[in-house]
C-alpha positions in Angstrom: 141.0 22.8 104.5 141.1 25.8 106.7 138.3 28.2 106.3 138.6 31.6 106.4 135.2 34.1 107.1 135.6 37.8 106.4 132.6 40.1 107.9 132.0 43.2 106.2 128.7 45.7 107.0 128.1 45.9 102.9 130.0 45.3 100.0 131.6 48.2 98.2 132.8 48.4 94.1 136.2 48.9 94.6 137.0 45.7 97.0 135.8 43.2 94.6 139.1 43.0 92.7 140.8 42.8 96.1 138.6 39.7 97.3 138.8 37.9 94.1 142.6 38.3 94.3 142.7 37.0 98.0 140.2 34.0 97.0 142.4 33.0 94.0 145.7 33.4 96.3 144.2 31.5 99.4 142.6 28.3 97.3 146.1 28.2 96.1 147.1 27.5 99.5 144.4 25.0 99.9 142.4 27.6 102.4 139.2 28.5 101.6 137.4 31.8 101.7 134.0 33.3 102.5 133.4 37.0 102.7 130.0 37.5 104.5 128.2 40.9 104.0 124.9 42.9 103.7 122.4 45.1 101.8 123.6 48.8 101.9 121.5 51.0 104.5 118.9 53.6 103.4 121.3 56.2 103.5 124.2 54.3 102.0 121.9 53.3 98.6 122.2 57.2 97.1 126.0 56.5 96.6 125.3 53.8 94.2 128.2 52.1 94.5 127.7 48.9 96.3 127.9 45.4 94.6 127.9 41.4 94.7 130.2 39.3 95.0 130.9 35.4 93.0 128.5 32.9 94.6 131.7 30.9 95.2 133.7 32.7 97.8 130.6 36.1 98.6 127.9 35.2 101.0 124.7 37.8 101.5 123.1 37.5 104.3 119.8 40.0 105.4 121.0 42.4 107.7 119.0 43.7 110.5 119.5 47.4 111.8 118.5 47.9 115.6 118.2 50.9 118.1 117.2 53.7 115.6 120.0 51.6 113.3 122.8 52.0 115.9 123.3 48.0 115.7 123.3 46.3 112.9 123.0 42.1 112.9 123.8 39.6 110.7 122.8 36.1 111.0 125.9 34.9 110.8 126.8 32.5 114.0 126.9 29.1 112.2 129.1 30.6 109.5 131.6 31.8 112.5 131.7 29.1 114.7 132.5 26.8 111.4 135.3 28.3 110.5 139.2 28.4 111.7 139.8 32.0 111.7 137.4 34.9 111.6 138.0 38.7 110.2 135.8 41.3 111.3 136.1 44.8 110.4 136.6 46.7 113.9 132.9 48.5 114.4 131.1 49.0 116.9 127.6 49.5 115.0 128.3 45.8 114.4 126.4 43.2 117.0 128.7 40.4 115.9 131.7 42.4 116.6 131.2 42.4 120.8 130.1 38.6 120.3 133.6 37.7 118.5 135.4 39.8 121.0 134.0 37.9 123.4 134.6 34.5 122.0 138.2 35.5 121.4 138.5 36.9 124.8 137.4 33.5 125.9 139.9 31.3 123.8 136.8 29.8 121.9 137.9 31.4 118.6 140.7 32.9 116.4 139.6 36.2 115.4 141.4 39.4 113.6 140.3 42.7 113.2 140.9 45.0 110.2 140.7 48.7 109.5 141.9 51.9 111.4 142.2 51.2 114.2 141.7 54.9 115.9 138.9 57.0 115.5 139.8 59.7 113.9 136.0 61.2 113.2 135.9 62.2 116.9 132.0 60.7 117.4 131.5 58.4 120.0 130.7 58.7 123.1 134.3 58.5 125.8 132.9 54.9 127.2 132.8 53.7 123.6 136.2 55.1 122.9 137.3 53.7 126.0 136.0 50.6 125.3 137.6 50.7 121.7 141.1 51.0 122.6 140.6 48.5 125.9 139.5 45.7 123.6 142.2 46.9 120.7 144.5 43.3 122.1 141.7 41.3 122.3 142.2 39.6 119.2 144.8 36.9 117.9 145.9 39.3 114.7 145.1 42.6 113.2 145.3 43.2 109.7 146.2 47.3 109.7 145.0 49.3 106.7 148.6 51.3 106.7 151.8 51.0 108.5 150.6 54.2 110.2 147.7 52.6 111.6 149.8 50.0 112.2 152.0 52.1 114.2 149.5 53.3 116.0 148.4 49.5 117.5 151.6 49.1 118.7 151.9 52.5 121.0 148.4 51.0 122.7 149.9 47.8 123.3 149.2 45.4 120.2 152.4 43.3 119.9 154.3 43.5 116.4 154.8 40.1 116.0 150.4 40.6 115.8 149.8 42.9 113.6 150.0 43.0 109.4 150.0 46.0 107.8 148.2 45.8 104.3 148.7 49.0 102.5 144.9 49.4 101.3 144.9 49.6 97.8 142.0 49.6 94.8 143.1 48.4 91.8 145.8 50.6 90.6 146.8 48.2 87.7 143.7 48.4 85.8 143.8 51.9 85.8 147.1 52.2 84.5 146.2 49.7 81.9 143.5 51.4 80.9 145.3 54.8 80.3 148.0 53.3 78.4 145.7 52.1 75.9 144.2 55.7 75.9 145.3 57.4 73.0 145.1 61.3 72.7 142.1 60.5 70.2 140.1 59.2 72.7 141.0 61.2 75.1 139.9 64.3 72.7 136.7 62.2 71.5 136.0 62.1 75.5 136.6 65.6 76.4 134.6 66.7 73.0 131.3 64.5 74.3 131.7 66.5 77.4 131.6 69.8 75.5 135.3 70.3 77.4 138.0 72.1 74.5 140.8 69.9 73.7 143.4 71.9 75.4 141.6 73.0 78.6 142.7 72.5 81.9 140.7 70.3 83.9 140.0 69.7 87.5 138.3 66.1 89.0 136.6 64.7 91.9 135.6 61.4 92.0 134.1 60.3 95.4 131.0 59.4 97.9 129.0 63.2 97.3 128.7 63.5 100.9 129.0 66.4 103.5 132.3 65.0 104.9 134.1 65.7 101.3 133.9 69.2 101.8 131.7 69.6 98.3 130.3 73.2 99.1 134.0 74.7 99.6 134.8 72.7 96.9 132.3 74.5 94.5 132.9 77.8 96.0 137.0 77.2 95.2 136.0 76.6 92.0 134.1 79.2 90.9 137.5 81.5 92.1 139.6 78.8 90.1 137.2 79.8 87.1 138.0 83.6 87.4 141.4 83.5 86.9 141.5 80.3 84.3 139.0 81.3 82.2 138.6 77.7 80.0 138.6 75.8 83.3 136.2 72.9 84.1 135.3 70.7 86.8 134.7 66.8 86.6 132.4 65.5 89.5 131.6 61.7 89.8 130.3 60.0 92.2 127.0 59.4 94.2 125.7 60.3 97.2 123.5 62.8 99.9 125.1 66.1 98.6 124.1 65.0 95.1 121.3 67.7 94.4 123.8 70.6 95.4 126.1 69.1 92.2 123.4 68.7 89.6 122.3 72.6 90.9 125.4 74.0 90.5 126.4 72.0 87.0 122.5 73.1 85.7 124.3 76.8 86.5 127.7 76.2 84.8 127.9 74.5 81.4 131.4 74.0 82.9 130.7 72.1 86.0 130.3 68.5 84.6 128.2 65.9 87.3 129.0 62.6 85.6 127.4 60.4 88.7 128.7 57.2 89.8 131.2 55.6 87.8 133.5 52.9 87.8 136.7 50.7 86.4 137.5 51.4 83.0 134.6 54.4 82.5 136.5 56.0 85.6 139.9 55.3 84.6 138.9 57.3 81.3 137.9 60.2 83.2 140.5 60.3 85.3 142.8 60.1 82.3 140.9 63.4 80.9 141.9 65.4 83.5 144.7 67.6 85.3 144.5 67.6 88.6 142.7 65.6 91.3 140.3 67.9 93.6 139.6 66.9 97.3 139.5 69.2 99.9 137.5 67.0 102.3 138.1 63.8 104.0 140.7 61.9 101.6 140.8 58.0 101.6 141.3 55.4 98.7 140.3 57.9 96.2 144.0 58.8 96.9 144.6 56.2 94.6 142.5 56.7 91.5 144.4 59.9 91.6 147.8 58.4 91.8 147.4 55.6 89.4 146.0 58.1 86.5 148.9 60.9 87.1 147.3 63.1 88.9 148.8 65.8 91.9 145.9 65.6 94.8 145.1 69.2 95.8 143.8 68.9 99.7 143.0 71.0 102.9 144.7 70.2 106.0 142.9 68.7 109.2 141.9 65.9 111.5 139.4 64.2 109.0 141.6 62.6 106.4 141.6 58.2 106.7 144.6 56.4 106.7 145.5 56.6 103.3 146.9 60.1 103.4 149.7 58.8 104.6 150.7 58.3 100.7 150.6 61.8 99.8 153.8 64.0 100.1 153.1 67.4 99.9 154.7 68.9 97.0 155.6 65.5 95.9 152.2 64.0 94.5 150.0 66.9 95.5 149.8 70.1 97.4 147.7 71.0 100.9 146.9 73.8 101.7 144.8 75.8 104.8 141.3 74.9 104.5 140.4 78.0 103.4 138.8 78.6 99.8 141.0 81.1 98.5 144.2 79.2 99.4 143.1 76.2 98.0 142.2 77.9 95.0 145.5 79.8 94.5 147.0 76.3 94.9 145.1 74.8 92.0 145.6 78.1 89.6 149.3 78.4 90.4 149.3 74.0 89.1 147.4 75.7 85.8 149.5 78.0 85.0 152.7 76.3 85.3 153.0 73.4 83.6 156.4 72.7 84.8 155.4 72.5 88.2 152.1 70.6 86.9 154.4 68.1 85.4 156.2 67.2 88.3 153.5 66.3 90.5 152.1 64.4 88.1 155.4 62.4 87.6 155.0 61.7 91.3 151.5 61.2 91.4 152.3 58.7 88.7 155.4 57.0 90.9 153.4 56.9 94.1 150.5 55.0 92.1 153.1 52.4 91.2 154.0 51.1 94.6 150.4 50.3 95.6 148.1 47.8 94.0 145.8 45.2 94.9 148.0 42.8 94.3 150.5 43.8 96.8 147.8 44.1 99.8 146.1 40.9 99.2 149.4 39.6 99.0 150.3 40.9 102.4 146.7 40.1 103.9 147.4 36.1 102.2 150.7 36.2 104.6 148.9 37.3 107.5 146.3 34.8 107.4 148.9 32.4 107.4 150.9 33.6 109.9 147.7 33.8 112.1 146.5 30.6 111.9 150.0 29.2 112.2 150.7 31.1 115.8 147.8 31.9 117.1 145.7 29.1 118.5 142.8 29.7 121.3 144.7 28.4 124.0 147.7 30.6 122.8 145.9 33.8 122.6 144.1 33.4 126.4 148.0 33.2 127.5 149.3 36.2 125.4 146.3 38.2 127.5 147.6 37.1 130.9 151.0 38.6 129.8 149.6 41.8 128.3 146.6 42.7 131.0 148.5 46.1 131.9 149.3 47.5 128.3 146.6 48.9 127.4 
């Protein structure tokens, strides 16, 4: 039976569907499956949104952070050199990251990467960048997070024929589920708990409460959102750093609603109470829990967006505007006050949330595993560097 590791920093609520789906899907093809992770960090636990996983595939190991928490180890070296193939997310905070580079650099072991790929946050140092992109073919597969990021190994050199793209996803499905079995009783039994009238429009965030989000500008958009709709009210969940600025402002504004961490079906519900999606910070897989519950994303352009943005289509699912408070504002009041419009991107919200789901991704990541370990043997991957020394 091959065995399959999986490395991750911590272990975050919306990837256990995704790695219960992958161990179901793998046992099925007699592999077997460890995902290997940590405690959050200090400055992760605010967020409140980390988890467990099943004893049976999840293994939690003590994590140790190093250098002012630059580094962080896990005591994971029997785990890697026991198993046939080895996934690491691609960070450099991680000490086992440059140890599996190295062992795969070597021919000693089949290792993959997964995640972005490129730095889009613009903070390291040039030698770590440089470093990132020279070690980018280093590894046997890479498990992209989008066909964009996907795209994006092959102009620095990463052969196709290496590289899965996986369409990250959180589980769109139950969502929809949820909302379908959401009558307009509930929904006005929800909205009436939260003091919100039946028939007035509301805006949603759902998110990590953290600077990168853009919270304050959100807030301030708001407030201009509020002078022009007059029954208008904001949804805020999630957890985070930036959470004292919420609870401040909703203390001020019985229409600001801070709801705090939340998650499957008491998210979906939310969601399904609401309008319009608000993010005019850094977007991710948040893109989703919009998509999958009907709901237009309204954005700011710029560099700081992850991977997942490339779902959006601007006046297709959502609008973007300038990153400038009163454009973004005059975006969401123009959604309020015409329905018709509002409809639209809703109806292709809703169509975009259909063609991504967990299913789909752990499907894809199932095929690259197999097509990995089927190709890509040691000896294999120290020849495919001899070939490839002057792409990168």
């Amino acid at each position: 039976m091959k065995r399959i590791l999986i490395i991750e920093a911590q272990m975050k609520q919306y990837r256990l569907p995704f790695y219960a789906r992958l161990h179901e899907s793998l046992r099925a093809e007699g592999m077997q499956l460890r995902v290997a992770y940590s405690g959050p960090a200090q400055e992760e636990l605010g967020k409140r949104d980390n988890c467990d996983l099943p004893g049976e595939y999840g293994l939690k190991v003590k994590g140790s952070w190093l250098l002012k928490k630059r580094l962080l180890y896990q005591p994971l070296l029997r785990e890697i050199h026991s198993a046939d193939l080895v996934i690491s997310e691609q960070s450099n905070k991680l000490v086992l990251t440059h140890y599996l580079l190295l062992l795969s650099r070597m021919g000693i072991k089949c290792v993959a990467f997964w995640g972005h790929g490129e730095n889009k946050q613009g903070s390291s140092s040039f030698f770590l960048e440089r470093y990132r992109k020279r070690t980018l073919h280093w590894v046997a597969w890479w498990f992209a997070y989008t066909v964009g990021v996907a795209e994006y190994l092959h102009r620095q050199g990463v052969p196709k024929s290496r590289v899965t793209a996986v369409q990250n996803s959180v589980d769109t499905r139950q969502i929809q589920e949820c909302l379908q079995s959401f009558d307009a009783n509930a929904r006005a039994a929800l909205r009436a708990s939260l003091e919100i009238p039946a028939a007035a429009p509301v805006g949603i965030f759902v998110g990590t409460l953290q600077k990168i989000k853009s919270l304050t500008f959100l807030l301030e958009a708001c407030l201009r959102i509020r002078e022009k709709v007059a029954d208008f009210h904001l949804i805020v969940v999630g957890g985070g750093n930036e959470e004292e600025q919420i609870r401040q402002s909703g203390a001020q504004h019985a229409w600001m609603h801070f709801i705090g961490p939340k998650f499957e079906e008491e998210k979906a519900k939310l969601l399904g109470i609401a309008d319009v999606f608000l993010l005019p910070g850094a977007v991710g897989l948040a893109i989703l829990d919009a998509f999958a519950a009907g709901l237009p994303l309204v954005t700011t352009s710029g560099p700081m967006h992850g991977p997942e943005m490339e779902y959006f289509e601007q006046h297709g699912n959502g609008v973007m505007t300038a990153c400038e408070v009163e454009a973004y504002a005059d975006a969401a009041v123009r959604l309020f006050l015409n329905p018709q419009e509002l409809r639209s991107l809703q109806e292709g919200a809703r169509s975009t949330g259909r063609k991504y789901s967990i299913e789909a991704m752990a499907e894809k990541f199932r095929n690259g595993i197999a097509l990995c370990l089927a190709g890509e043997q040691p000896d294999g991957i120290r020849s495919a560097w001899r070939g490839e020394e002057g792409t990168s």
